[in-house]
Biopython code that builds the backbone (N, CA, C, O; Angstrom):
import numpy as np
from Bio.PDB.StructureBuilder import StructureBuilder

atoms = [
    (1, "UNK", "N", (-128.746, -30.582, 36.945)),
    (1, "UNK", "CA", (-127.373, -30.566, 36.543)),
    (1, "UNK", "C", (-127.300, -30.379, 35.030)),
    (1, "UNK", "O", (-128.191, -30.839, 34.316)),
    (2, "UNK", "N", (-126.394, -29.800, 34.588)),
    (2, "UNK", "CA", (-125.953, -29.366, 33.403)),
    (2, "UNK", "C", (-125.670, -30.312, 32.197)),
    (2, "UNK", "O", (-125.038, -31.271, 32.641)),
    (3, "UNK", "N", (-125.828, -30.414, 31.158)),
    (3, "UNK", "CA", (-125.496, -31.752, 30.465)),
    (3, "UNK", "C", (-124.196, -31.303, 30.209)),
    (3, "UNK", "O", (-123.898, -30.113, 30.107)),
    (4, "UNK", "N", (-122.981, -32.773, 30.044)),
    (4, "UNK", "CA", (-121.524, -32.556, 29.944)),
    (4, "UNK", "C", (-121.570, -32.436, 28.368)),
    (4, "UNK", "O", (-122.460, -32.896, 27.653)),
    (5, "UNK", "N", (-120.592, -31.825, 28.005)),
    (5, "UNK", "CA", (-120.216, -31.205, 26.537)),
    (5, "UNK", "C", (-119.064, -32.807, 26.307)),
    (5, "UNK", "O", (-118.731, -33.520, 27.253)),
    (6, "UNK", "N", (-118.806, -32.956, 25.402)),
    (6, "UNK", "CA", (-117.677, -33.988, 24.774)),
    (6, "UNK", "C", (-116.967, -33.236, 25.343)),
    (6, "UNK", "O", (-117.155, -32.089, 25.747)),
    (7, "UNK", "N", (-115.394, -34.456, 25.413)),
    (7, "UNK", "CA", (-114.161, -33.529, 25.556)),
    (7, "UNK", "C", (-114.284, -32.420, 24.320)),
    (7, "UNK", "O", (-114.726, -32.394, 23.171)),
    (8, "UNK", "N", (-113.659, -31.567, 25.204)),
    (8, "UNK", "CA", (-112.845, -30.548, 23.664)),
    (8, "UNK", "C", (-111.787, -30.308, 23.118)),
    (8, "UNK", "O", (-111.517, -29.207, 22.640)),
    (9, "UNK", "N", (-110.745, -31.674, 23.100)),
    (9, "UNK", "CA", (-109.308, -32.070, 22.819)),
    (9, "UNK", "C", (-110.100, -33.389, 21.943)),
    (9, "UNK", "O", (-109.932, -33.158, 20.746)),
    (10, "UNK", "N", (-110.802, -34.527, 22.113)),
    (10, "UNK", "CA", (-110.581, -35.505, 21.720)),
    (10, "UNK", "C", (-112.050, -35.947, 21.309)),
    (10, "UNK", "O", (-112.271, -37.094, 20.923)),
    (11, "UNK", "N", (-113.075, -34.952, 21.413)),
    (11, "UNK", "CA", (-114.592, -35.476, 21.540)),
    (11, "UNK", "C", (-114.798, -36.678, 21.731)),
    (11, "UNK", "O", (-115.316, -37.377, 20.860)),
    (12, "UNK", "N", (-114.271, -37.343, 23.409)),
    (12, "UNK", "CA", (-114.718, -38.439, 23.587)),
    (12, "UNK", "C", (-115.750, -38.200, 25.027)),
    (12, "UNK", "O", (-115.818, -37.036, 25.423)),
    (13, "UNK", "N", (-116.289, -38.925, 25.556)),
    (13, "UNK", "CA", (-117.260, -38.789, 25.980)),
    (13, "UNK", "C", (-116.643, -38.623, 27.602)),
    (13, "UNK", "O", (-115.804, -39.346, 28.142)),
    (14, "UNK", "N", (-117.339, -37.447, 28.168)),
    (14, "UNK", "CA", (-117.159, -36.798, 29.581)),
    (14, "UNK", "C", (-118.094, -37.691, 30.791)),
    (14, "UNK", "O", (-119.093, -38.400, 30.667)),
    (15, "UNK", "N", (-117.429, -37.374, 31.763)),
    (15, "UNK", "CA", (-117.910, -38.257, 33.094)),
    (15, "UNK", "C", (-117.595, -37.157, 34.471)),
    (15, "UNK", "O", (-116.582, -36.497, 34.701)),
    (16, "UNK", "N", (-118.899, -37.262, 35.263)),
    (16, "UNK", "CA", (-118.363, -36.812, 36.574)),
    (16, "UNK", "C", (-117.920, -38.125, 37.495)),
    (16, "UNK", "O", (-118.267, -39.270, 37.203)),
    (17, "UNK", "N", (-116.971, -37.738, 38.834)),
    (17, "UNK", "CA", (-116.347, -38.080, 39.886)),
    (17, "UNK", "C", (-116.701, -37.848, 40.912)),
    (17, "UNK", "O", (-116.772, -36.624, 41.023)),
    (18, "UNK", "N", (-116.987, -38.340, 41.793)),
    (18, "UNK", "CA", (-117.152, -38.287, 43.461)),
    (18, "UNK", "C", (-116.439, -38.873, 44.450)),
    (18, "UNK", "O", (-117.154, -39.612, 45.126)),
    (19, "UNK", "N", (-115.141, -38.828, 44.853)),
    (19, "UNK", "CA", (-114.789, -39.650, 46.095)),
    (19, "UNK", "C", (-114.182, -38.979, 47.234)),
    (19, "UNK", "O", (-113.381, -38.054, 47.371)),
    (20, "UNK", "N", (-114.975, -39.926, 48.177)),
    (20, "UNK", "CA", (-114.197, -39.434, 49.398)),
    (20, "UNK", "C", (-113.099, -40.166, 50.142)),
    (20, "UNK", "O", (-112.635, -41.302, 50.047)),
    (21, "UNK", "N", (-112.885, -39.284, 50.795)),
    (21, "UNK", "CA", (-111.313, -39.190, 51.735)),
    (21, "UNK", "C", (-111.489, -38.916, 52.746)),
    (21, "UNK", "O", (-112.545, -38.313, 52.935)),
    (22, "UNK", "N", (-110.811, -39.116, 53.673)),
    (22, "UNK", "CA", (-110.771, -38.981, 55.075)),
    (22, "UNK", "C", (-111.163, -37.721, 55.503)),
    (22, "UNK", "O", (-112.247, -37.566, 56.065)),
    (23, "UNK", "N", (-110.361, -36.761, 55.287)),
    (23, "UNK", "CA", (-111.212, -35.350, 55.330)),
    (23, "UNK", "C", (-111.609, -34.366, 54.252)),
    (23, "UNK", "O", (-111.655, -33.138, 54.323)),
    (24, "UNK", "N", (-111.901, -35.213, 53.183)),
    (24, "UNK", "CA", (-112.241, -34.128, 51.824)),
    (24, "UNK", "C", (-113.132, -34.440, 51.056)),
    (24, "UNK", "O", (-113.600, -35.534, 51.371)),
    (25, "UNK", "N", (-113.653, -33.950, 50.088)),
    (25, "UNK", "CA", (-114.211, -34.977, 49.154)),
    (25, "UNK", "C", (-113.260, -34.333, 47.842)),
    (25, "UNK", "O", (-112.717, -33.229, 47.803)),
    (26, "UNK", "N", (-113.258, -35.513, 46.698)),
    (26, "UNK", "CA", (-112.892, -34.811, 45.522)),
    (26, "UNK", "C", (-113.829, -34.887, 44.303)),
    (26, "UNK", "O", (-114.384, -35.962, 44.076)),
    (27, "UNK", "N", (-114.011, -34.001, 43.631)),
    (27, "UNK", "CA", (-114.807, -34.071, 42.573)),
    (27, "UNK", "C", (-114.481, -33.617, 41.236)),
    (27, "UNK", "O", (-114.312, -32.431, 40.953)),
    (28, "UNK", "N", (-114.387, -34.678, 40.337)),
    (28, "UNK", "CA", (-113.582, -34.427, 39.149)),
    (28, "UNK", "C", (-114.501, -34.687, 37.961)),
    (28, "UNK", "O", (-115.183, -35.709, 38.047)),
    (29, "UNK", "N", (-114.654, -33.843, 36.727)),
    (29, "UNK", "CA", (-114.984, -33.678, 35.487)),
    (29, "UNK", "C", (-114.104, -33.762, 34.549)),
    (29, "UNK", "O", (-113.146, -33.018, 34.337)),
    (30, "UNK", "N", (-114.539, -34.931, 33.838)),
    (30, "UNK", "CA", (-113.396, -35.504, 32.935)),
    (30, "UNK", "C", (-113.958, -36.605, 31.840)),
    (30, "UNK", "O", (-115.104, -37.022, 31.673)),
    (31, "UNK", "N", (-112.451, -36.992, 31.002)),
    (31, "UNK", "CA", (-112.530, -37.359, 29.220)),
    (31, "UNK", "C", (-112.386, -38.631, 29.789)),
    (31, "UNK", "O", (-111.708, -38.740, 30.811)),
    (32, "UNK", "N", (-112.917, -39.602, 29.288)),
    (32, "UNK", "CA", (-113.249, -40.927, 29.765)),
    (32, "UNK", "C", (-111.900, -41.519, 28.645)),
    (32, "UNK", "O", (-111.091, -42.403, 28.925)),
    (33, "UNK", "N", (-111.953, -40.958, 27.723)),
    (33, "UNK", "CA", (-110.757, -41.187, 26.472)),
    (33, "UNK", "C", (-108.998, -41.339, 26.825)),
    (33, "UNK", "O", (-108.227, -42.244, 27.144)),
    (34, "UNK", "N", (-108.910, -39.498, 26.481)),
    (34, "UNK", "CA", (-107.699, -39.164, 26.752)),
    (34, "UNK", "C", (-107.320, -38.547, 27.708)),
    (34, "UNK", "O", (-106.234, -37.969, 27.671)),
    (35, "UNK", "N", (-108.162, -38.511, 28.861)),
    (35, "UNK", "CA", (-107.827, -38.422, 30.520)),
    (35, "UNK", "C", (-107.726, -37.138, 30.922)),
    (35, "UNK", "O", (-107.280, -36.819, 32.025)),
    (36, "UNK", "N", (-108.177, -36.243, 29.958)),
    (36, "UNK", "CA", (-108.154, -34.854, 30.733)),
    (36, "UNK", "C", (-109.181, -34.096, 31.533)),
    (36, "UNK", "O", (-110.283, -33.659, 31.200)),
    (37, "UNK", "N", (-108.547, -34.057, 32.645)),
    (37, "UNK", "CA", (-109.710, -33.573, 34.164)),
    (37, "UNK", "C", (-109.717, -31.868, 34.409)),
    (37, "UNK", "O", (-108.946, -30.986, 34.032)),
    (38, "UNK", "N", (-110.707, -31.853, 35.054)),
    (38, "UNK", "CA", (-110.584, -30.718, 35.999)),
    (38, "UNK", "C", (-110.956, -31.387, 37.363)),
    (38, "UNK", "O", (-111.855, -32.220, 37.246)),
    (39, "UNK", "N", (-110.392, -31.185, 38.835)),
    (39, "UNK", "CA", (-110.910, -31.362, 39.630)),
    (39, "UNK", "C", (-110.871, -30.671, 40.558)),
    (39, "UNK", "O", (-110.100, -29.745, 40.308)),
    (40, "UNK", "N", (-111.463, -30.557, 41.953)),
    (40, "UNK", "CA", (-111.722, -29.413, 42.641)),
    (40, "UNK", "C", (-112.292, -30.422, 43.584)),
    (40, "UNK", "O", (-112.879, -31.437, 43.212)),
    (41, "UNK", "N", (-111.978, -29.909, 45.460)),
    (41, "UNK", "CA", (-112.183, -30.918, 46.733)),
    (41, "UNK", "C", (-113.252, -29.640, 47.287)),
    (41, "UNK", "O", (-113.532, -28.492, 46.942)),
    (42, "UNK", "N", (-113.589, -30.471, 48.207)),
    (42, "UNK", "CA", (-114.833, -29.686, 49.081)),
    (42, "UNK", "C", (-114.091, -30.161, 50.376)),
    (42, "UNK", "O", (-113.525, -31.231, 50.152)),
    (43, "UNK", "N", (-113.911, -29.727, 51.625)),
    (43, "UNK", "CA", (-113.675, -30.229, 52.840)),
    (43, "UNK", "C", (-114.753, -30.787, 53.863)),
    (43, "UNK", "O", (-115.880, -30.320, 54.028)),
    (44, "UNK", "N", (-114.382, -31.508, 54.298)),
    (44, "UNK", "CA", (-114.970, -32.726, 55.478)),
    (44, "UNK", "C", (-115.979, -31.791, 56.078)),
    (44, "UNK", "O", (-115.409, -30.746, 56.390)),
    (45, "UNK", "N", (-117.667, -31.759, 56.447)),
    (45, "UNK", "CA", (-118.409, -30.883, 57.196)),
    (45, "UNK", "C", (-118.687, -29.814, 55.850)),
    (45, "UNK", "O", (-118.961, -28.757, 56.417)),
    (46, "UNK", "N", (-118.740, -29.615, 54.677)),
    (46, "UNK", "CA", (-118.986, -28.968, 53.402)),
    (46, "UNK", "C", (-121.062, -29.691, 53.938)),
    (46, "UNK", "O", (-121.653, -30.692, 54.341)),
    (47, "UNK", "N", (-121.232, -28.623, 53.627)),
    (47, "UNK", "CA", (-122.815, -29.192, 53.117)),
    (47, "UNK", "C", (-123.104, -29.817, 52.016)),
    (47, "UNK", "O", (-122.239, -29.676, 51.151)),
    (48, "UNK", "N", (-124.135, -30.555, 51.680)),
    (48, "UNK", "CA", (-124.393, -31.018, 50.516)),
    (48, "UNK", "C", (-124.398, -30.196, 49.277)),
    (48, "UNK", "O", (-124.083, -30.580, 48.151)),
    (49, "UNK", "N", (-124.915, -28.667, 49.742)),
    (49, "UNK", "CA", (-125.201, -27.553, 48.548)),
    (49, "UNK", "C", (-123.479, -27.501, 48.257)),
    (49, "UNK", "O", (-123.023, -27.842, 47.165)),
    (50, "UNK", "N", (-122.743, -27.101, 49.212)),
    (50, "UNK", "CA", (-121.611, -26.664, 48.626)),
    (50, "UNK", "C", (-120.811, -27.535, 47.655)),
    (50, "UNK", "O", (-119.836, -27.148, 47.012)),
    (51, "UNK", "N", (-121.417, -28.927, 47.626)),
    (51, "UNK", "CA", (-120.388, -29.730, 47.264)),
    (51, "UNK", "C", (-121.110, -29.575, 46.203)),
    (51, "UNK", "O", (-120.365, -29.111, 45.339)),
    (52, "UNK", "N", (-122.638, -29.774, 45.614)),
    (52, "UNK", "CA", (-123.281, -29.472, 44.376)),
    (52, "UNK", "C", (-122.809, -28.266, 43.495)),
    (52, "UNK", "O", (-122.822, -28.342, 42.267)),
    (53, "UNK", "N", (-122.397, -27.166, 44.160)),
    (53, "UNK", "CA", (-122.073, -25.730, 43.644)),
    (53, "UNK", "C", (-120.946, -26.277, 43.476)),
    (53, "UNK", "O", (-120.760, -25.970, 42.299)),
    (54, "UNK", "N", (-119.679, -27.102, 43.900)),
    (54, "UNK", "CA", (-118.678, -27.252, 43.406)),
    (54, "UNK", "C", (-118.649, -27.790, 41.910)),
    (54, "UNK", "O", (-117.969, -27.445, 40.944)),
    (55, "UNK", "N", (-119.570, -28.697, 42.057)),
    (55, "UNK", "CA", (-119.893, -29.859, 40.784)),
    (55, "UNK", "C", (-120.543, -29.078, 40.068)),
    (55, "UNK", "O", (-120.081, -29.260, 38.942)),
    (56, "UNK", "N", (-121.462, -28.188, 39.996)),
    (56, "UNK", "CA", (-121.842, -27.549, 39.112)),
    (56, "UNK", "C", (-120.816, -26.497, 38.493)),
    (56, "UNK", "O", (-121.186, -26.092, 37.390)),
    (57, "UNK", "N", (-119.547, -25.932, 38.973)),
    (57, "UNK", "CA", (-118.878, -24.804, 38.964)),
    (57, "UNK", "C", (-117.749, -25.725, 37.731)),
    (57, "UNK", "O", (-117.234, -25.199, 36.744)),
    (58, "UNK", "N", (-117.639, -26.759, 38.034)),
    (58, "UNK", "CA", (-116.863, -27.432, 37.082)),
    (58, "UNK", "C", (-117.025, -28.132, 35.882)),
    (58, "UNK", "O", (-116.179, -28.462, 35.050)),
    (59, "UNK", "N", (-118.779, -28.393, 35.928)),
    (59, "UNK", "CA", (-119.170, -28.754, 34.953)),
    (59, "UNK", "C", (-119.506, -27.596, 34.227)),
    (59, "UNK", "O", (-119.461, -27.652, 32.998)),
    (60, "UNK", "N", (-119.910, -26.321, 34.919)),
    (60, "UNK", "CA", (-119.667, -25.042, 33.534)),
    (60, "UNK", "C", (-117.885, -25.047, 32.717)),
    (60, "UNK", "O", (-117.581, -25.069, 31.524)),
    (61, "UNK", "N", (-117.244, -25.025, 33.631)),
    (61, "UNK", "CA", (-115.793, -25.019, 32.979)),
    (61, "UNK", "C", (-115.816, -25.619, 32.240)),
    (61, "UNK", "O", (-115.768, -25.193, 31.086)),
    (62, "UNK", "N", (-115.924, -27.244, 32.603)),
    (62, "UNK", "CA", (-116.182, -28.073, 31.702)),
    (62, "UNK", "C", (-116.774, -27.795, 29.860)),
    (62, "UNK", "O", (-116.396, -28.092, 28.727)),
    (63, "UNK", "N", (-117.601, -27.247, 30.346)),
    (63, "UNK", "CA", (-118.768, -27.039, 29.265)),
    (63, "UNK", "C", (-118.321, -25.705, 28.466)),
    (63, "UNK", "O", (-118.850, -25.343, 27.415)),
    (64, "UNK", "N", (-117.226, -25.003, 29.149)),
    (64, "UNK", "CA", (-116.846, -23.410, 28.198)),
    (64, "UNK", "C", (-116.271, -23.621, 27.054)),
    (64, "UNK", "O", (-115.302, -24.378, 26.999)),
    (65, "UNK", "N", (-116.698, -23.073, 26.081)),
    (65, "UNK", "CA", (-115.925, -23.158, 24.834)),
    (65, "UNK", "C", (-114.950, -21.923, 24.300)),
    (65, "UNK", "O", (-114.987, -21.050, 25.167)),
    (66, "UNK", "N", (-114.383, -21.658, 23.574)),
    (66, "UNK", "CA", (-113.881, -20.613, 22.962)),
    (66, "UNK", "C", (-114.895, -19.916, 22.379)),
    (66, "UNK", "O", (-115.810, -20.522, 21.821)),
    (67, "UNK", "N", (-114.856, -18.522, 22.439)),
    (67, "UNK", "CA", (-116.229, -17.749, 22.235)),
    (67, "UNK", "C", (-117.317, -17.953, 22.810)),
    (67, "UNK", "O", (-118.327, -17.660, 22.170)),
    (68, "UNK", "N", (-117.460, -18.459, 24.055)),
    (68, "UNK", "CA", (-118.967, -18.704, 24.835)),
    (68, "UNK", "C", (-118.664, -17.267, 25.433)),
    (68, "UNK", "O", (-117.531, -17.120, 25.891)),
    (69, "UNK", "N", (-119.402, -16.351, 25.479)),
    (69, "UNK", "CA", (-119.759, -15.483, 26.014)),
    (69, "UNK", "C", (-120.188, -15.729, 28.069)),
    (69, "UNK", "O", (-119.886, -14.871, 28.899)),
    (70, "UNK", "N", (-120.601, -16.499, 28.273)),
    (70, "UNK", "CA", (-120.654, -16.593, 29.785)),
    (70, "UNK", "C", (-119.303, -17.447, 30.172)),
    (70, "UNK", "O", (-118.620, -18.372, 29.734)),
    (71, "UNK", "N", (-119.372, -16.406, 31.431)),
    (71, "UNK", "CA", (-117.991, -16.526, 31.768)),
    (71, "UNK", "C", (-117.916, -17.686, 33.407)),
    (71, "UNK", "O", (-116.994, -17.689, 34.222)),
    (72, "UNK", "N", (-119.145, -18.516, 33.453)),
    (72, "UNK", "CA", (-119.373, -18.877, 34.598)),
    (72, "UNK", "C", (-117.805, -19.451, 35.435)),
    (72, "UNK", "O", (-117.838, -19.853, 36.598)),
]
sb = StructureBuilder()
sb.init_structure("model")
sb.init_model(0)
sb.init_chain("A")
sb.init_seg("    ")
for serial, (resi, resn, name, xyz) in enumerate(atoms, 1):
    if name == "N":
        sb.init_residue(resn, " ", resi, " ")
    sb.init_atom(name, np.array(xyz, "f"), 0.0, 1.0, " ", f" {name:<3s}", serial, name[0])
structure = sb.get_structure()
């Protein structure tokens, strides 16, 4: 897994999320500070990979800066 970047509003320190729900899971990347998330669900019967590719897909977002050239 990717190392989390500081927020980039408040450089306070980032955290991943995992919870589940009855039929979903949710997985959120976020400012432990000033509360700003991204999150994104996987559905009930998701494989383990898919839910990793989710978490990884958000921790690139996470991690994009202005002028990063990859556009993951």
């Amino acid at each position: 897994m990717e190392q989390l970047k500081p927020c980039p509003f408040c450089n306070g320190e980032a955290n991943t999320y995992v919870q589940g729900y009855a039929n979903r899971v949710k997985i959120e990347v976020g400012c432990k500070v000033c509360g700003f998330w991204f999150t994104d669900f996987a559905i009930e019967g998701s494989s383990f990979n898919m839910l990793k590719e989710s978490e990884d897909k958000l921790i690139a977002r996470w991690n994009r800066r202005a002028g990063n050239t990859d556009k993951s």
